[in-house]
N, C-alpha and C positions, 0 to 999 in steps of 0.2 A: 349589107352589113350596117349598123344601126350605128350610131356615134355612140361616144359615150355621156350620159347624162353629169353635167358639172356645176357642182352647189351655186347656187345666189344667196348672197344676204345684200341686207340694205345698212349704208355705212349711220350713224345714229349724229353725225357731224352735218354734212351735207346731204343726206339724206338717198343718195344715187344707189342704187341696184348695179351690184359688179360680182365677180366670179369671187367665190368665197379666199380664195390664195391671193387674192388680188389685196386683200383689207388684214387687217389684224386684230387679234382680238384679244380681247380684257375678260380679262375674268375674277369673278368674287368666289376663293374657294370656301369651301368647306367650313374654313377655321375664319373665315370673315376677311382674308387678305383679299386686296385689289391689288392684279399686276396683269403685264402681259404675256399671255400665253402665244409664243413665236410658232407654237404647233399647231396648236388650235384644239389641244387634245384633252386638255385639261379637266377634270370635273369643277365645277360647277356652271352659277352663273353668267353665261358671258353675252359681250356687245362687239359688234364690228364696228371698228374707224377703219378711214383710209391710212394710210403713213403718210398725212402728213399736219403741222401743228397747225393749219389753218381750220380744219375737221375736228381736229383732238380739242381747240381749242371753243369751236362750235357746241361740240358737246358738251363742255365744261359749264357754259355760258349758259345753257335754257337750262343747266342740271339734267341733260339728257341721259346722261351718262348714270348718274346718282338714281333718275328712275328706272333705268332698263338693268339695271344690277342691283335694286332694290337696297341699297344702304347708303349711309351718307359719307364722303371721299374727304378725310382732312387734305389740307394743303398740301402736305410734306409726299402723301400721295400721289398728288396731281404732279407738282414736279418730276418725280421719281419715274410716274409714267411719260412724261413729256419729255424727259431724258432718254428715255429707253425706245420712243420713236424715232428720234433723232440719230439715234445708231444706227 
């Protein structure tokens, strides 16, 4: 019997390769919001962090985050997401 095969991405914070449930992920829909997608289901978009603000905060910092979602994140954003990790 064959396992079953189980997503990898790589977190866009610290950069490590982990099992996709393992990270969370942001997404920039449709209409241009940035927010977390706790599913992962979401259309458009999206970047994996790990949960936690050490990574979210990495991201922020090289604007890693701003190029793998292709638009630029005001502030009021970035908090909003750093709230929502924290949860």
């Amino acid at each position: 019997m064959r396992s079953k095969h189980v997503p990898q991405r790589t977190c866009i914070g610290c950069r490590t390769t982990k099992e996709k449930r393992d990270l969370v992920r942001i997404v920039r829909t449709p209409e241009n919001d940035v927010e977390v997608d706790p599913r992962g289901k979401r259309s458009g978009r999206g970047a994996y962090v790990c949960p936690t603000q050490a990574c979210l905060q990495a991201a922020f910092k090289g604007q890693r985050l701003e190029k793998a979602l292709q638009c630029q994140i005001p502030e009021e954003v970035k908090a909003r997401l750093a709230e929502a990790i924290d949860a």
